[in-house]
N, C-alpha and C positions, 0 to 999 in steps of 0.2 A: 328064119328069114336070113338071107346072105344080102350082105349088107356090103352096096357099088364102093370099089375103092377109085375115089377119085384122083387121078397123081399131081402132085405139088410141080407146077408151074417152074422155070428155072427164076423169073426175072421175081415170084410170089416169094421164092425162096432168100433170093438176094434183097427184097425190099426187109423180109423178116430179121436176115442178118443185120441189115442197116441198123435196124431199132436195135438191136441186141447191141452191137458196139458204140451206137451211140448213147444208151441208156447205161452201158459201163464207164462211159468215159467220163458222163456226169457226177456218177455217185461216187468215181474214185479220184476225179482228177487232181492233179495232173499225174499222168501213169505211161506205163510205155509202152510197147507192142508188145511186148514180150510176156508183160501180166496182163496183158486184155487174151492177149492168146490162152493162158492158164486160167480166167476167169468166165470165157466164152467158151473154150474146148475149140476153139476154131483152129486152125495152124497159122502161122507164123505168115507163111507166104497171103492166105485167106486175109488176116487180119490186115497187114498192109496194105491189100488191093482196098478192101471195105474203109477205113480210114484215108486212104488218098481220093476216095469218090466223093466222102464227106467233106474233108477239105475245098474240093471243088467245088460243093457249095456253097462255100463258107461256112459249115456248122462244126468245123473243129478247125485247130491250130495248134502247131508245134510250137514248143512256148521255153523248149530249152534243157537242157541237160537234167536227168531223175537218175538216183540210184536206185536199181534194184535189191539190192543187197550190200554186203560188208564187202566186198572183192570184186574184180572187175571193172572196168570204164563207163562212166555213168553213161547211162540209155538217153534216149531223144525223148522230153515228154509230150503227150497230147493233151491238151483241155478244148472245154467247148467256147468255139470262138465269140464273145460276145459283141463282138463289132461288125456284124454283117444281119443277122436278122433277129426279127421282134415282135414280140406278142402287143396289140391294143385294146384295150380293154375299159371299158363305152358305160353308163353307167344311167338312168334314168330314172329321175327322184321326182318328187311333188313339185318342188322351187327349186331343182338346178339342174345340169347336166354335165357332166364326168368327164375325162377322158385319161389315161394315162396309158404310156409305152413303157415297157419294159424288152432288156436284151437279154438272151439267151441265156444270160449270168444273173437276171434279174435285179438289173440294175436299172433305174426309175431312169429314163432319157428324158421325158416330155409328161409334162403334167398339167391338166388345164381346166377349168370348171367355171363355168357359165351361170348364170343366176335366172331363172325361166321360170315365173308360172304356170306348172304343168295342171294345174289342177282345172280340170274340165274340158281342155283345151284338146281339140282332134287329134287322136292316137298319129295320123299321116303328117299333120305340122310338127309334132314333135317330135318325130324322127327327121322329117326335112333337117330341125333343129341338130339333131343326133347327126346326122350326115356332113353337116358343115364344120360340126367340130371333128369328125373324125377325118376328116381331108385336110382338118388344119396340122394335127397329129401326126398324119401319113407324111407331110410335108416336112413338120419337124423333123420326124427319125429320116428322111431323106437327107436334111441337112448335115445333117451327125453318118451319115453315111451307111446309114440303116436300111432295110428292105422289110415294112411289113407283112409279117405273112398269113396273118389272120386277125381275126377281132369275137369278142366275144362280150354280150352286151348283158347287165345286169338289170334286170326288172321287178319293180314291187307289184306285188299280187299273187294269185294263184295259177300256176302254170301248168297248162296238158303237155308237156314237150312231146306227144306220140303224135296226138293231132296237131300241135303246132301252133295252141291257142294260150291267150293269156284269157283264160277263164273270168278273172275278177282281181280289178285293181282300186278298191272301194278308195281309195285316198287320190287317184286321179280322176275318178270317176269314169273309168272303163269297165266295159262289161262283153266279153264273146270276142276278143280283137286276135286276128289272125298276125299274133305277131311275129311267124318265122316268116312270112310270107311277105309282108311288111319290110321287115329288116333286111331277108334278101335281094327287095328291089331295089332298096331304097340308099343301101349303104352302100360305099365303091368298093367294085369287085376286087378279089385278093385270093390268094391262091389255094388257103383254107376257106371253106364256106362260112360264113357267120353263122353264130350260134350264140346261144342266150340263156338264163339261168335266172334261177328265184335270186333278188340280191340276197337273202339272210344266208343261203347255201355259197357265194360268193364273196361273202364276208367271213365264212368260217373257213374256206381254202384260205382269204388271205393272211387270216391268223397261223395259219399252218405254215405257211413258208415266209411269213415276216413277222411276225409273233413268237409264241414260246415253243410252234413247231411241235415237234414228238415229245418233247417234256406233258405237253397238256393230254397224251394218252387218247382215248378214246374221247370226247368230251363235246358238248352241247354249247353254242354260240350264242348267245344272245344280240340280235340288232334293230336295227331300226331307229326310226326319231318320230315321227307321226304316228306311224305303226309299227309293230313291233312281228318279228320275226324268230326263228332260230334255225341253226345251222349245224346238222348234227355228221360229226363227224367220228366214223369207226375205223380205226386200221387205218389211215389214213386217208381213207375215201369217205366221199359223200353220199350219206343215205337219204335215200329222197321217196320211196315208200317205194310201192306199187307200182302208183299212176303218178307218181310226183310230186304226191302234195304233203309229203312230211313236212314238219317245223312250223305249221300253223301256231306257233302258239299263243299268238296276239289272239287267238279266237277261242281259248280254251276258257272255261266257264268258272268264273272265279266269285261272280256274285249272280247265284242265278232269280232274282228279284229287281235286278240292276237294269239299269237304262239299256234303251234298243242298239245293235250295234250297227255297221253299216252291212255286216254279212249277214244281217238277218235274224241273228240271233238276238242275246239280253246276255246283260253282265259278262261280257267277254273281256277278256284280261285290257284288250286296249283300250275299254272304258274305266278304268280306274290306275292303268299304267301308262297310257301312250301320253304321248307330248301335251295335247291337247287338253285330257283330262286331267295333269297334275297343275298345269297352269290355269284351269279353272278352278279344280279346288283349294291352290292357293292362293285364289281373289284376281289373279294378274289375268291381262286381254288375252283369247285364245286363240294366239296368229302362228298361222299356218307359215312356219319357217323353220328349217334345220341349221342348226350350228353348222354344216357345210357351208352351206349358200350365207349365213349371218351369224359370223361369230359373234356379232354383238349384240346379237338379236333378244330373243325370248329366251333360251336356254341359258346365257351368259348373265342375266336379269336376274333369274331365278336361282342363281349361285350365287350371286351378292344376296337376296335374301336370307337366303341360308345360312351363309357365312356370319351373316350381321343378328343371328338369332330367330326371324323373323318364325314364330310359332306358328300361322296359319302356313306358312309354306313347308315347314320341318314336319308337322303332321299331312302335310298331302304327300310330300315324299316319302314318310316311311308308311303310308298306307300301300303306295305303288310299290316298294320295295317287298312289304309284307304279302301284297295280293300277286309279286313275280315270284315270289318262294314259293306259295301254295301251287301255283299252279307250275312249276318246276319239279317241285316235289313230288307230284302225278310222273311225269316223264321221267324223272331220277328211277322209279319203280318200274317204270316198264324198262327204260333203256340199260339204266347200270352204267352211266359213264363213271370216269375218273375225276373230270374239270365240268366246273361250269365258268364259260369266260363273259364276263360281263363286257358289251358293245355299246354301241350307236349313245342311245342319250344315257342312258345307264352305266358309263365308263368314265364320262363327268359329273353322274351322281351319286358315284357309288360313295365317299365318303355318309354319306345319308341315309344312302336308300342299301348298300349292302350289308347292316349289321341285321335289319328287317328283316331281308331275305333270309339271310342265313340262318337266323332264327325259327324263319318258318320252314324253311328244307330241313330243319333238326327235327322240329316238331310231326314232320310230316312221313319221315323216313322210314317210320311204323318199326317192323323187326324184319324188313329185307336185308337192311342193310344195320351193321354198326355203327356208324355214321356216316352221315353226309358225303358228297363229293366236296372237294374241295374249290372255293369261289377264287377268281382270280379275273382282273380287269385290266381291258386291253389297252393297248397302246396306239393302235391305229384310228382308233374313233372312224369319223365318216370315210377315214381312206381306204377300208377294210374290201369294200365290195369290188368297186375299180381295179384294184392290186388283185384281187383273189381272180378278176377279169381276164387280167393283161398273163398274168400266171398261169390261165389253162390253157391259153395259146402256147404260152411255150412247153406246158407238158403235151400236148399233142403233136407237136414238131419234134420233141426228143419221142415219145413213145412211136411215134410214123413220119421218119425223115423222106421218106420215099417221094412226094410231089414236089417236094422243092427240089430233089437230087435230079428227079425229072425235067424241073425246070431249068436247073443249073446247064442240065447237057443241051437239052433244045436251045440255051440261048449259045453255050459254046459251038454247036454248028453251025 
């Protein structure tokens, strides 16, 4: 069979060039033409027209004298401008809602988080909710002289991202909610389409680019605060299966005689790990509240216990600790990362609950491995999902500069 050759477009061609020199200029900035010329193969003259179109729309800036080399006149360098556009990154939790901007350089501009009983409440009011704060956002990075160019919205539950659905958000109490459809009516337009992501898989980007980054290797995320997540990240990308539903691991069977869970199942890891079940088996009220939304809440409570000895509460944490190795230690075997990063409520409990773990990922490791991945606990706490949010806006703006470069010229005529 002869197979049609279709020809490559002139302007398909230049939009591809755009990403190539801008996707150099991040990873080596600040640099000159001269080595974007030898690192792209483009020529000289090429590389200059494609960098003064960028410039144009503000995604890069001349920022001052670079030596090439030991001899010669130092060259003009380029980096990527971070004072003209920005990623928002939107965030939707049981009790709060998110927002934070980040600029091209990924620097936090606007940060802001509302306190909201989501739980129950119509998936349509709480994106109204969702809307209000990101108009207030929009407004910020307006003020600082910013131009949003996208948003991208993090959500608990299980997500179809082909059809568009958030399948099951057993801790808001959603079930079948169309929520691309949702979010793109609902949100203000912006020149990227809005897009959405499991928060656990948005909390393990944001470990990658504000965390320990490519030190942590291939390696599996642990998040959440009510429920629990994970966010498996290879090569620096996020695997999300098939159909999307990798990192369920709040639902993986760790006591299967164990109480019912909200997905239907029994003894699923979030009954003997999530929030809710270690502050009932350490005697304390089981309120639905994350250390985001109240730091001084239940999670804050349950660490003075701790600290102060308090043995019913030190044995529910190292049970939860114990019953997240076991069920880690399954995914260690299939996966074979390098890190496991402990997140969400397990990043203020890990003095407690990460020797458990550990212990049980040893025990479990069988003879795949020599030992263990190694545990390591994160820094971002609840800020993980938001940031790994506001972060895929801007890799989608360096990896396809081409709508805003569009826009840049439509508004210069």
């Amino acid at each position: 069979m002869r197979h049609q050759v279709v020809p490559v477009r002139h302007g398909t061609m230049r939009e591809r060039n755009l990403a190539v020199v801008l996707g150099e200029i991040s990873r080596r900035q600040p640099v000159s033409r001269a080595r974007l010329a030898d690192a792209t193969g483009f020529t000289k003259t090429t590389v200059s027209s494609l960098v003064a179109t960028l410039a144009g729309a503000g995604l890069v800036r001349e920022d001052g004298p670079v030596r090439d080399g030991e001899r010669g006149r130092p060259a003009t360098a380029v980096s990527v401008n971070g004072d003209r556009v920005a990623g928002l990154g939107l965030e939707i939790n049981v009790d709060y809602l998110a927002a934070c901007v980040l600029d091209l350089g990924r620097r936090i501009r606007h940060r802001h988080l509302v306190a909201a009983n989501n739980r129950g409440r119509a998936p349509e009011r709480v994106i109204a909710g969702l809307t209000s704060l990101a108009e207030r956002a929009i407004a910020a990075a307006g003020d600082q002289g910013l131009s949003v160019a996208g948003a991208v919205v993090a959500l608990p539950g299980v997500l179809d991202r082909r059809g568009g659905r958030l399948r099951s958000a057993p801790n808001l109490g959603w079930s079948d909610v169309a929520a691309g459809e949702l979010l793109n009516a609902g949100l203000p337009p912006l020149p990227l389409a809005a897009d959405y992501d499991n928060e656990a898989n948005l909390g393990a980007l944001g470990e990658l680019w504000f965390g320990d980054g490519p030190e942590l290797g291939s390696y599996i995320h642990v998040s959440g605060e009510i429920g629990i997540g994970a966010g498996i990240v290879v090569d620096g990308r996020v695997f999300r299966g098939a159909h999307g539903f990798a990192g369920e691991l709040g639902h993986v069977v760790v006591d299967p005689g164990g109480a019912p869970c909200a997905c239907g199942g029994r003894g699923c890891l979030e009954q003997v790990a999530g929030q809710e079940a270690i502050l009932r088996a350490a005697g304390m009220a089981e309120t639905t509240a994350t250390s985001s939304a109240s730091p001084d809440g239940p999670l804050s409570a349950l660490v003075a216990r701790l600290e102060a000895g308090d043995e019913r509460a030190l044995a529910a944490v190292r049970r939860a600790g114990e019953s997240l190795g076991q069920a880690l230690a399954t995914a260690v075997n299939l996966l074979d990362p390098d890190t496991i990063v402990l997140g969400g409520i397990f990043s203020g409990l890990a003095p407690w609950a990460r020797p458990a773990a550990e212990a049980a990922l040893a025990g479990g490791a069988g003879v795949v491995r020599r030992s263990p991945p190694r545990v390591t606990v994160s820094r971002l706490g609840g800020d993980a999902a938001a940031l790994g949010a506001a972060s895929l806006v801007v890799e989608r703006v360096l990896d396809d500069p081409a709508i805003l470069v569009s826009q840049a010229a439509g508004t210069a005529t």
